[in-house]
C-alpha positions as CSV (number, residue, x, y, z in Angstrom):
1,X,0.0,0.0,0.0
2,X,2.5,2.5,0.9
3,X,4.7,2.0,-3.0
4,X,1.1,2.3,-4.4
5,X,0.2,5.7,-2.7
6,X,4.2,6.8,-3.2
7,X,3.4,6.2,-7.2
8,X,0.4,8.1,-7.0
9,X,1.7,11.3,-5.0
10,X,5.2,11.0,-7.2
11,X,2.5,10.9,-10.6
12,X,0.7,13.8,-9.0
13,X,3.8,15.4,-8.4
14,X,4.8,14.9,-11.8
15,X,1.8,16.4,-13.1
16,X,2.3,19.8,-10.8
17,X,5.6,20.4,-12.0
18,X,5.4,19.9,-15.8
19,X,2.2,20.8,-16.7
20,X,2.5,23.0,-20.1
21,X,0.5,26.5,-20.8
22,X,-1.9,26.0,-23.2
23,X,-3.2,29.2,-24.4
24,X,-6.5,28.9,-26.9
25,X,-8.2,31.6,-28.8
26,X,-10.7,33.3,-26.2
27,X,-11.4,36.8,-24.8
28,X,-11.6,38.6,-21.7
29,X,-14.6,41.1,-20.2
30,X,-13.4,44.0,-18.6
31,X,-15.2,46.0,-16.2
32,X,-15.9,48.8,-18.3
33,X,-18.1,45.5,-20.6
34,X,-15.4,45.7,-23.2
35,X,-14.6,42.4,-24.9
36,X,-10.6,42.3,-25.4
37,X,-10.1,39.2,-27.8
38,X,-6.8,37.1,-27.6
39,X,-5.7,33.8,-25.8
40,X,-6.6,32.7,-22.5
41,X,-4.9,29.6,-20.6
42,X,-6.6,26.6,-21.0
43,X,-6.9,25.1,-17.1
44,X,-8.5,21.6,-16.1
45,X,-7.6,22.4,-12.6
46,X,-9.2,24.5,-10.0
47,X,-7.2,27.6,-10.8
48,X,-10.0,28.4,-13.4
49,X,-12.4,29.3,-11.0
50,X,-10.0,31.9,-9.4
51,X,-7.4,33.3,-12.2
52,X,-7.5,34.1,-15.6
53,X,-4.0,33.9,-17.8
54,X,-4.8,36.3,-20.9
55,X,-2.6,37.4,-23.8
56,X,-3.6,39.8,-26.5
57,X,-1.1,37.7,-29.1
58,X,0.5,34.4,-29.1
59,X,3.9,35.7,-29.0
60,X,3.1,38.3,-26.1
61,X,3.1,38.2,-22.4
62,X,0.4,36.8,-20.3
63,X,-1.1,39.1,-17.9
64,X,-3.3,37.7,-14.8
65,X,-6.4,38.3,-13.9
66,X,-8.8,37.7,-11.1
67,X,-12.4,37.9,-10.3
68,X,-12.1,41.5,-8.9
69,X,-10.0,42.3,-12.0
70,X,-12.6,41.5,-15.2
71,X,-16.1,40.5,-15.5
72,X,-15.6,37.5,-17.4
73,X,-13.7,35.2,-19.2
74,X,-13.6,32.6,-22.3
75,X,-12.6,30.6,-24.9
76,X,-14.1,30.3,-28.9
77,X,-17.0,28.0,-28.7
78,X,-16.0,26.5,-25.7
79,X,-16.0,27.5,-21.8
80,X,-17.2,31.0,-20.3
81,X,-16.5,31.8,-17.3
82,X,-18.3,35.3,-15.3
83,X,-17.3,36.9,-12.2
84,X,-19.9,36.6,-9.5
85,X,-20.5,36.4,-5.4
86,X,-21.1,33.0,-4.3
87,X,-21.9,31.9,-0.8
88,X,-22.7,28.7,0.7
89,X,-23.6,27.4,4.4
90,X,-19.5,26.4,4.1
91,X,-17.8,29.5,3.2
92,X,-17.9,33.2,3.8
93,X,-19.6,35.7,0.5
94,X,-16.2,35.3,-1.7
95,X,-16.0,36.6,-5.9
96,X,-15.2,33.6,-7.9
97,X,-15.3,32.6,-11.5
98,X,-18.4,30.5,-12.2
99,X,-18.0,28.5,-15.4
100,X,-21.6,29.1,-17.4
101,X,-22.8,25.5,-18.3
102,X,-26.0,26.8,-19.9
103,X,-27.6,30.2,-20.6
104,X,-31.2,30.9,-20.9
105,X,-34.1,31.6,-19.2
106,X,-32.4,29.5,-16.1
107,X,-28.4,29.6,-16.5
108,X,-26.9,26.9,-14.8
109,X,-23.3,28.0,-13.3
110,X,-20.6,25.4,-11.6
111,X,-18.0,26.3,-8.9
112,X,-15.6,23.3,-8.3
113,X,-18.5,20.5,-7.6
114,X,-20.8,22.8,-6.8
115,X,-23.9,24.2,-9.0
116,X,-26.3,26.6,-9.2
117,X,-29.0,28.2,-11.1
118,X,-30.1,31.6,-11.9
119,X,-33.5,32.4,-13.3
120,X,-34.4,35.8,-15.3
121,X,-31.3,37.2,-13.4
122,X,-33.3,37.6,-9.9
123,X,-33.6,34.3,-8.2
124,X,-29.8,33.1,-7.8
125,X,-29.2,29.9,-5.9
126,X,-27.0,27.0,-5.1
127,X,-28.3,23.2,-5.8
128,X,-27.5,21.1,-2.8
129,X,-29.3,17.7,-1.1
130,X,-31.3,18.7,1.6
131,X,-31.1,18.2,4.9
132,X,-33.7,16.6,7.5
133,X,-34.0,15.5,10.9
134,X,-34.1,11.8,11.4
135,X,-34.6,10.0,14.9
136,X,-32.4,7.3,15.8
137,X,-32.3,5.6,19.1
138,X,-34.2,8.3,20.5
139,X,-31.3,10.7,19.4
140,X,-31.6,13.1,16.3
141,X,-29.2,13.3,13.4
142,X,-29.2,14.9,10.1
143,X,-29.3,13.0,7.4
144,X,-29.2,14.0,3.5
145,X,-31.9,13.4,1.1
146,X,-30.6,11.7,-2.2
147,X,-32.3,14.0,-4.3
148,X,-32.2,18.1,-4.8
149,X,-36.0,18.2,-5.9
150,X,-37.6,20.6,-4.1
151,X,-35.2,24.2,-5.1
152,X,-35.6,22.6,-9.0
153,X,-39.5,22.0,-9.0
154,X,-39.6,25.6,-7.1
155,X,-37.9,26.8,-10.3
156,X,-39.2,24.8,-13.3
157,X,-42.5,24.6,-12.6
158,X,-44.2,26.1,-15.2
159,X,-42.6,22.6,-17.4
160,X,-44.7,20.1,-16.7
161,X,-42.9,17.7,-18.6
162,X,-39.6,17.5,-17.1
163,X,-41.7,16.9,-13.9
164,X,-40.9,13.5,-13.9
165,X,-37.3,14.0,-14.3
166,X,-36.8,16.6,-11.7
167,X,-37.6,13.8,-9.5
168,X,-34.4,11.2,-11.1
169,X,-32.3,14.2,-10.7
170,X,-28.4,14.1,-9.2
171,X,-26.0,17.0,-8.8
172,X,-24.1,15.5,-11.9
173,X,-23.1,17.9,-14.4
174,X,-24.6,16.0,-17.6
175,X,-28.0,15.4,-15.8
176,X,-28.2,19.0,-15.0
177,X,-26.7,20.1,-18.2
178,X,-29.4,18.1,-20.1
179,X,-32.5,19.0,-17.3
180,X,-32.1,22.9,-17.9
181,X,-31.4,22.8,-21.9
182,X,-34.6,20.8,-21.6
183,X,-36.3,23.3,-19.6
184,X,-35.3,26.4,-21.9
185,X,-36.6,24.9,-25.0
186,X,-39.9,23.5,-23.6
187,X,-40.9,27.4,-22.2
188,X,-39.4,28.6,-25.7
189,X,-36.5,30.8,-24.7
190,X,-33.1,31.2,-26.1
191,X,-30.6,28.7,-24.9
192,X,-27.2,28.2,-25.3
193,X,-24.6,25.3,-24.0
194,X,-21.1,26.5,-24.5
195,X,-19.2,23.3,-24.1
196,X,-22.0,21.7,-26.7
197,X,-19.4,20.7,-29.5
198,X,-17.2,18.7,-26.9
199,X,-18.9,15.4,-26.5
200,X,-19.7,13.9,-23.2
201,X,-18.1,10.7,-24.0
202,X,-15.3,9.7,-26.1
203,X,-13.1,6.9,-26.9
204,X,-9.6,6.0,-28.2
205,X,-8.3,2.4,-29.7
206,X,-4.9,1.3,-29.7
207,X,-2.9,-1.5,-30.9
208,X,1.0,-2.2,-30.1
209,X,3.9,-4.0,-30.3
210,X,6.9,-4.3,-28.3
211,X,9.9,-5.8,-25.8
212,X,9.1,-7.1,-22.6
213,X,12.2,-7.7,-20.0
214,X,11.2,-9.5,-16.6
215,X,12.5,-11.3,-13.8
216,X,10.7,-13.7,-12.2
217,X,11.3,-14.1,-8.0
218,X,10.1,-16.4,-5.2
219,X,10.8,-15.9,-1.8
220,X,13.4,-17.1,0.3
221,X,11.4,-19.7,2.1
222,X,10.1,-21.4,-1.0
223,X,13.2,-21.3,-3.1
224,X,15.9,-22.3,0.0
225,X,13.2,-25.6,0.3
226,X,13.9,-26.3,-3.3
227,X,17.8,-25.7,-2.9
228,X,17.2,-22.7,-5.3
229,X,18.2,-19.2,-5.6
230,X,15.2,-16.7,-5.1
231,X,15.5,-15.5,-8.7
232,X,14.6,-18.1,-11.4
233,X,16.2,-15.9,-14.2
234,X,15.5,-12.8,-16.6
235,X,13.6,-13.1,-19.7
236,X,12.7,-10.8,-22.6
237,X,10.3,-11.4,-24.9
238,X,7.9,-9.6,-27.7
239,X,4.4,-8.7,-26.2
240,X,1.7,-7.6,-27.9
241,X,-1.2,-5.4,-27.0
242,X,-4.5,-3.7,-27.4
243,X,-5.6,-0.5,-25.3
244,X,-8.7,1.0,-24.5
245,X,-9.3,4.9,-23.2
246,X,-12.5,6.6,-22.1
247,X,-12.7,10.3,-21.5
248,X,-15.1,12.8,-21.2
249,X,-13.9,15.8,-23.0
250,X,-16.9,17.8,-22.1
251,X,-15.6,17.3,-18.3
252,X,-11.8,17.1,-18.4
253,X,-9.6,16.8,-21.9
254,X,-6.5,15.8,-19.6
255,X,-7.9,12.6,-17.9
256,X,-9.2,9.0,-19.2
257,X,-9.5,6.1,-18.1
258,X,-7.1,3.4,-19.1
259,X,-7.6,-0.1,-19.7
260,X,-5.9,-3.0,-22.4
261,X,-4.7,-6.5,-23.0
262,X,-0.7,-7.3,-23.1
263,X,0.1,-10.7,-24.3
264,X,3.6,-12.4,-23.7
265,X,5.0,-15.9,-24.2
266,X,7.9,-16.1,-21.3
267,X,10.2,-18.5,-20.8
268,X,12.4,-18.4,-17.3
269,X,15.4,-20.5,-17.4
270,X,18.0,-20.6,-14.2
271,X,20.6,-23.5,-13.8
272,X,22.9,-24.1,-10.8
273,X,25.8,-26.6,-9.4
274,X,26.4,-27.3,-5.8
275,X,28.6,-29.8,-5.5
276,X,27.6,-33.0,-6.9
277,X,24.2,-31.8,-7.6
278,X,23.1,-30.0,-10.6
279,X,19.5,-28.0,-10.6
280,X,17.4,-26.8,-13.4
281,X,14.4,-24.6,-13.0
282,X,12.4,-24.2,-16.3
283,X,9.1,-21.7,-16.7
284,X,7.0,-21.2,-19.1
285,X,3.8,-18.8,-19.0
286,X,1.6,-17.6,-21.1
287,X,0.2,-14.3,-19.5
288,X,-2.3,-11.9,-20.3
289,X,-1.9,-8.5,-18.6
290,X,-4.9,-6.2,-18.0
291,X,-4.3,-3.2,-16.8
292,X,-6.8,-1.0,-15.6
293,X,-5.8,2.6,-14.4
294,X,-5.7,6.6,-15.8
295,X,-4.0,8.5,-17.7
296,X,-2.9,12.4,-18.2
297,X,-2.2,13.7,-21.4
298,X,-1.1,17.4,-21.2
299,X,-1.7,19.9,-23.3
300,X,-1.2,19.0,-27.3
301,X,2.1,19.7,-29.1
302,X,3.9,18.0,-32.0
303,X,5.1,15.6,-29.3
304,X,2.5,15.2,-26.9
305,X,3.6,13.8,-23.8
306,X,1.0,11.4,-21.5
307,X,1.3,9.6,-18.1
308,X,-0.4,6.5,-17.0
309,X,-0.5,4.5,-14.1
310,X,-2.9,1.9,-12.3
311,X,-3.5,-1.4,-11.2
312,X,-3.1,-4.2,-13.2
313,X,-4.0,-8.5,-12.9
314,X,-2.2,-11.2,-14.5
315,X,-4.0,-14.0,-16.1
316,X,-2.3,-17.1,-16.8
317,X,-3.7,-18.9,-20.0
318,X,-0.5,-21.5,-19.5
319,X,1.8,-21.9,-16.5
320,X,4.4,-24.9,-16.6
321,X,7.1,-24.5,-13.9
322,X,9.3,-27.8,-13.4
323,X,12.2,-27.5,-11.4
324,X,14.8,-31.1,-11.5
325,X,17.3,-31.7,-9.0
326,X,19.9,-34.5,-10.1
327,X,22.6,-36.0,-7.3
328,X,25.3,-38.3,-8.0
329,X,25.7,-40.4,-5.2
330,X,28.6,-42.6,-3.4
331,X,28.2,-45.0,-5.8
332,X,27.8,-42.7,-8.9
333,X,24.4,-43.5,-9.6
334,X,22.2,-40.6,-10.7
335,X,19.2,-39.7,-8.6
336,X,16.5,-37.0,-11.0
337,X,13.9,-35.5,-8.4
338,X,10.9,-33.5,-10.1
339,X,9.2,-31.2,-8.5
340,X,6.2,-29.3,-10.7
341,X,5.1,-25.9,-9.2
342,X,1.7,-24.4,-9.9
343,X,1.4,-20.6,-10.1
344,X,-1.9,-19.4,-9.4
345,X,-3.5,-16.9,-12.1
346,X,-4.5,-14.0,-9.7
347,X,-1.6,-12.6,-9.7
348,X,-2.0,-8.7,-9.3
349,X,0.4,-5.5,-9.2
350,X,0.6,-2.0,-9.8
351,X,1.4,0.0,-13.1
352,X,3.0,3.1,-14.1
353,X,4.0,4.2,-17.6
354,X,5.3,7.6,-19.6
355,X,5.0,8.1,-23.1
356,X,4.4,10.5,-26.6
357,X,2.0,10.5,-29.2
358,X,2.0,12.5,-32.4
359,X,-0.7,12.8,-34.9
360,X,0.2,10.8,-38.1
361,X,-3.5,12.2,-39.7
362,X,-6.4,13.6,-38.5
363,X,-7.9,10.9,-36.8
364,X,-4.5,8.4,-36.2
365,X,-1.7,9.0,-34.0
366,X,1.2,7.0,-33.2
367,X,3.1,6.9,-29.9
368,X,5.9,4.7,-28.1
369,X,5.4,4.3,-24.3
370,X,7.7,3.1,-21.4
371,X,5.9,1.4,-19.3
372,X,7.0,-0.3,-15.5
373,X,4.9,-3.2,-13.7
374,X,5.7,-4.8,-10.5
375,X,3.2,-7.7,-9.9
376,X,3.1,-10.3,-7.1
377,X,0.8,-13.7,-6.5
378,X,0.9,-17.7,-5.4
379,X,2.6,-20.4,-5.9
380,X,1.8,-24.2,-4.6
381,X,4.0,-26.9,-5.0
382,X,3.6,-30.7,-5.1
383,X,2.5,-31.0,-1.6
384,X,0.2,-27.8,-1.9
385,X,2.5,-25.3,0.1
386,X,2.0,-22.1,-0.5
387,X,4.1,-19.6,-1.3
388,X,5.0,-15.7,-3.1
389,X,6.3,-14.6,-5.5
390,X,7.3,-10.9,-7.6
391,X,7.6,-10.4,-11.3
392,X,8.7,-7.2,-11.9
393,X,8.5,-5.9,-15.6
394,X,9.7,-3.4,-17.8
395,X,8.1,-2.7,-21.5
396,X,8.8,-0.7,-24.4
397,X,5.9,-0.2,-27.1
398,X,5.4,1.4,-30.5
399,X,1.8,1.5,-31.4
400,X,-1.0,3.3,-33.3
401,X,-4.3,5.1,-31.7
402,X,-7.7,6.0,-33.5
């Protein structure tokens, strides 16, 4: 647990210090209501809601702004952003920027995970899950309800149609989102979604080939009661693999989800003599990697560089360990012992891989990608003891993405 939560803080880390600038066409609002055109700092993080990077021209110098500082804040059909007061049973009145999900007759505004909704410009407030008393043991507590009905049937009352789906409704962006578009068309006012060309879900293919080195380990006790070292000998060998990302751009462009299959044929081979005895530990696997994890991209360039890491499980579709032990006795007669060693196929470990991509057309890039896996699992042998064992990896794949 603690190299897992060291991977993800040294990831995070990672991320903090070499995260790019990635200025896109956009304009600033000042507070005289003049729109200033230029490029504005493309942010995924929670700076957004609190400064604004803005440059007149590519080439220039970016100036910063804050909430007291401009009136609002955007990019070219994409994300807007407006200064406003906010204030909620947890914080004092502060100005923020609240990013504009959908404008109409009811704009719907976020802050961090928060949202709320303004209707004609007078009735400004926040979405949350109630709170009611609930007796428990004679004592009273306050529990939350699931759903944030009551503020949105207040509010969109006069649709009778969406009635029933006020009442299904989360604080989830995309259910919002959808809910108040819905609302502004059925009382026939003007609506507008910013982010509407993104979509909410997207996916990405991949296919690859590369080299896989490995080293295959068991632990002291099992390999000292086979008259073996601990490590049964390096291997590398071509794997093969297919990938699968999910991302929502409309939520985050940096972050997916990251999942595949990594084939490899291994063979472990380790030979020793003590004395008049001469050992021989042959393994073969056939293993099936799935990883399942995230990954960051940051911001595109002609190189684009990504980081992954996760959790991954090894499935063995063949496992054939036989270890032979042959003495030459007093008499120089040969004795063969065979022992045969079972390695069990949940074997699971932890992921972490850095790599580029680079657009070969508009909808196919290719990248190569460094990837490190340290996995550990069970072993039995003949008389069904159990015992550990690490397999720590290293792999190097070229591939293509759609």
């Amino acid at each position: 647990m603690k190299k897992i939560l060291l991977l993800i803080l040294l990831f995070y880390s990672f991320i903090q210090i070499y995260s790019q600038s990635d200025f896109r066409k956009g304009f600033i609002v000042t507070k005289t209501g003049d729109t200033i055109m230029g490029y504005v700092d493309f942010k995924e993080s929670v700076q957004r809601f609190s400064v604004c990077h803005f440059k007149t021209n590519e080439n220039g110098e970016a100036k910063v702004y804050k909430p007291p500082t401009i009136n609002a804040y955007g990019f070219l059909n994409d994300r807007q952003y407006i200064s406003r007061e906010i204030k909620d049973e947890s914080t004092d009145l502060e100005l923020v920027f609240l990013e504009v999900l959908v404008r109409g007759k009811v704009t719907l505004y976020k802050y961090r995970n928060r949202y709320y909704v303004d209707k004609d410009n007078s009735q400004f407030i926040g979405l949350t899950y109630p709170e009611r008393n609930v007796k428990i043991g004679g004592k009273y507590f306050k529990k939350k309800s699931p759903k944030p009905v009551g503020i949105l049937r207040y509010l969109l009352a006069d649709c009778k149609k969406i009635k029933s789906k006020i009442n299904k409704i989360s604080l989830i962006e995309k259910q919002l989102t959808l809910l108040i578009e819905e609302y502004n068309n059925c009382v026939n006012e003007y609506s507008v979604s910013y982010k509407e060309k993104k979509p909410w879900i997207k996916t990405s293919f991949g296919i690859s080939v590369g080299l896989n080195a490995s080293t295959l380990k068991f632990n002291d006790e099992f390999t000292n009661s086979r008259f073996f070292t601990n490590e049964l000998g390096n291997a590398n060998t071509m794997t093969f693999g297919a990938s699968l990302d999910i991302l929502s751009p409309r939520l985050n462009e940096r972050v997916s989800f990251h999942s595949g299959l990594f084939y490899s044929r291994i063979n472990y081979l380790t030979n020793q003599e003590e004395g008049t005895s001469i050992k021989d530990a042959v393994t073969d696997l056939d293993l099936l990697r799935v990883p399942l994890g995230f990954k960051y991209t940051f911001p595109e360039r002609t190189n684009t560089l990504y980081l992954s890491m996760g959790l991954s499980a090894n499935i063995f579709l063949e496992n054939a360990s036989i270890w032979t032990t042959e003495r030459q006795l007093q008499n120089n007669t040969i004795v063969t012992t065979e022992d045969k060693i079972d390695i069990s196929t949940n074997g699971i470990g932890y992921w972490a891989g850095i790599g580029l991509k680079r657009n070969i057309t508009s909808k196919v890039m290719a990248f190569i990608e460094l990837r490190f896996d340290y996995s550990v699992g069970k072993a039995a042998n003949n008389q069904s003891q159990s015992y550990s064992y690490t397999m720590p990896n290293a792999q190097f794949s070229i591939g293509l993405s759609l």
